[in-house]
C-alpha positions as CSV (number, residue, x, y, z in Angstrom):
1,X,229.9,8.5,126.0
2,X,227.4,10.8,124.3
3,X,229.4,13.8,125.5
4,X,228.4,13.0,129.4
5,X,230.5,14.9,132.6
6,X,232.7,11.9,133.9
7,X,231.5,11.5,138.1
8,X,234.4,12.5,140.0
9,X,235.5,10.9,143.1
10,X,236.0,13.9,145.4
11,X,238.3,11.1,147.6
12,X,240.0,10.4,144.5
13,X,240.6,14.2,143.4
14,X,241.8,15.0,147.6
15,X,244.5,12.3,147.5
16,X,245.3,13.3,143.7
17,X,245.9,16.6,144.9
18,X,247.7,15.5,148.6
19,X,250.0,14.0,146.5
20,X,250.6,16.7,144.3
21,X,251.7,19.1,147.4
22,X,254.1,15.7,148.4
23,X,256.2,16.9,145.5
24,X,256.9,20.5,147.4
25,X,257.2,19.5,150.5
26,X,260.5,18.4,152.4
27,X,260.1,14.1,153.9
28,X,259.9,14.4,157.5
29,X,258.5,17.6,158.3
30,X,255.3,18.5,160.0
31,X,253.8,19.1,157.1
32,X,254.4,16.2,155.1
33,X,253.7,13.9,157.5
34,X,250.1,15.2,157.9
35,X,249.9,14.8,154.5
36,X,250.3,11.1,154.6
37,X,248.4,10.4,157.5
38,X,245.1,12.6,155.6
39,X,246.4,10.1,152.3
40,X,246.0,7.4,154.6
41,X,242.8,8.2,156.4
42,X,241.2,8.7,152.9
43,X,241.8,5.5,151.5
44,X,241.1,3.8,154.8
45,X,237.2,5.2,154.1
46,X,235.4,2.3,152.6
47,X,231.5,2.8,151.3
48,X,229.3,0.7,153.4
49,X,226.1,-0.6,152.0
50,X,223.2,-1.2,154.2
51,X,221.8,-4.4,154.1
52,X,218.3,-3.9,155.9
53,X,216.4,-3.0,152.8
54,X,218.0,-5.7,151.1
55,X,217.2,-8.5,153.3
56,X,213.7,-7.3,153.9
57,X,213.0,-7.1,150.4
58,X,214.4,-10.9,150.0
59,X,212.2,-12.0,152.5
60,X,209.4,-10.1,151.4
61,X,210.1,-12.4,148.2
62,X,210.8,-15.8,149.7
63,X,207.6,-15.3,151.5
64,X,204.9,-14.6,148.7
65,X,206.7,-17.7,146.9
66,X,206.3,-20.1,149.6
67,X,202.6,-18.8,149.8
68,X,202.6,-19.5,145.9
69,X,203.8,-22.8,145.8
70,X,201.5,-24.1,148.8
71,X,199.0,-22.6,146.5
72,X,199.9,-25.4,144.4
73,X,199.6,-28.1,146.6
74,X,196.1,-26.6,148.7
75,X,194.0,-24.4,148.6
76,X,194.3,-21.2,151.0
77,X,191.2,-19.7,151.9
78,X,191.7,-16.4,153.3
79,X,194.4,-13.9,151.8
80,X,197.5,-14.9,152.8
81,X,198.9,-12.0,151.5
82,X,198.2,-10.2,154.5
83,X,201.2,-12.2,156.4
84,X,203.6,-10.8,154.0
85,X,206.0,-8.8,155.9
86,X,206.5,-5.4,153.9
87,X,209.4,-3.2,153.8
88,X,209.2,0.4,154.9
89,X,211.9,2.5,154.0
């Protein structure tokens, strides 16, 4: 696309590369097998997303449109903006 660098996966280039010195070494020795257990420690890494900013933001949300549809129905007086709970990140 457009001549753009590919994003590398450093996780993906170390096990690429652990598997690549599986080829040379001997099964069973030392060596080898703390080359499967650093395989098997890398792909047991997962990316965790936090959900705080998330869930603050969608109540953030689902607050200003309850305000909006009682809007609707009555009149509110004072700004009921101000109850709004806002996200600092």
């Amino acid at each position: 696309m457009l001549g753009l660098p590919k994003k590398t996966n450093p996780a993906k280039e170390e096990v690429k590369r652990l598997y690549e010195s599986l080829k040379e070494l001997v099964p069973g020795s030392d060596d080898y097998q703390k080359a499967v257990e650093a395989i098997e420690k890398i792909r047991g890494q997962k990316k965790r997303i936090d959900w705080t900013p998330i869930i603050v933001a969608g109540i953030g949300l689902t607050q200003i449109i309850l305000i909006l549809k009682h809007e609707e129905l009555r009149v509110i007086a004072s700004k009921a903006l101000g109850f709004v709970v806002r996200g600092r990140v």
